[in-house]
C-alpha positions as CSV (number, residue, x, y, z in Angstrom):
1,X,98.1,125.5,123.5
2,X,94.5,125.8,124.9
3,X,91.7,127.2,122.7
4,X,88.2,128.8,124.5
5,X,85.6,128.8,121.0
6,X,82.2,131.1,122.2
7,X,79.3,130.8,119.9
8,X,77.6,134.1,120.7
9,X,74.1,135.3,119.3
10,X,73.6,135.6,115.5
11,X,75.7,133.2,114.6
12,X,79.3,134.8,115.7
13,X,82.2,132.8,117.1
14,X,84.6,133.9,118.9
15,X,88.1,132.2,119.6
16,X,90.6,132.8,122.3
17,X,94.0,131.3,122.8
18,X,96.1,130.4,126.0
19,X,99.7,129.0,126.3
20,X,98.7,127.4,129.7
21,X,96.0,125.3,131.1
22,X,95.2,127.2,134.5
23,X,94.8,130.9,132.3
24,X,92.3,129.3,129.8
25,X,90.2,127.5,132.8
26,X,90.0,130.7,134.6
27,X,88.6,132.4,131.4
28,X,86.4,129.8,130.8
29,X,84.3,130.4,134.5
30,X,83.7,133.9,133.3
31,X,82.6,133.6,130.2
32,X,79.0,133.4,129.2
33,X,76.8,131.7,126.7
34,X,78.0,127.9,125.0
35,X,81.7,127.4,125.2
36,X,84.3,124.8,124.6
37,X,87.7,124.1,125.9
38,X,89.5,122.5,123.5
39,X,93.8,121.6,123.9
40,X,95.8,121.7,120.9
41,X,98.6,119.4,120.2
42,X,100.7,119.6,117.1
43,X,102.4,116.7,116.5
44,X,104.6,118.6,113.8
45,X,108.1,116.2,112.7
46,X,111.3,118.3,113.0
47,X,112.1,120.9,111.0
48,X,115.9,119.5,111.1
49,X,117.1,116.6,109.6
50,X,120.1,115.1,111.5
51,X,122.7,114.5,108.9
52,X,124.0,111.2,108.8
């Protein structure tokens, strides 16, 4: 997952979320103001156990 965070005037943020790469970097260009591109990786164990 890709996350865009905008910090806007008077203290608002503003988060958007992307499944791919290319979407979020296109959004990113055409946004104004300080910005940050951020990828998010979960590194989450399985929810199944194998049974032994």
């Amino acid at each position: 997952m890709w996350v865009i965070t905008v910090y806007c005037e008077e203290n608002k943020t503003t988060m958007f979320e992307f499944e791919n790469e290319e979407e979020a970097r296109e959004m990113f260009k055409s946004l104004p103001g300080l910005r940050i591109l951020s990828e998010v990786i979960y590194n989450d164990p399985p929810l199944v156990r194998e049974k032994r």
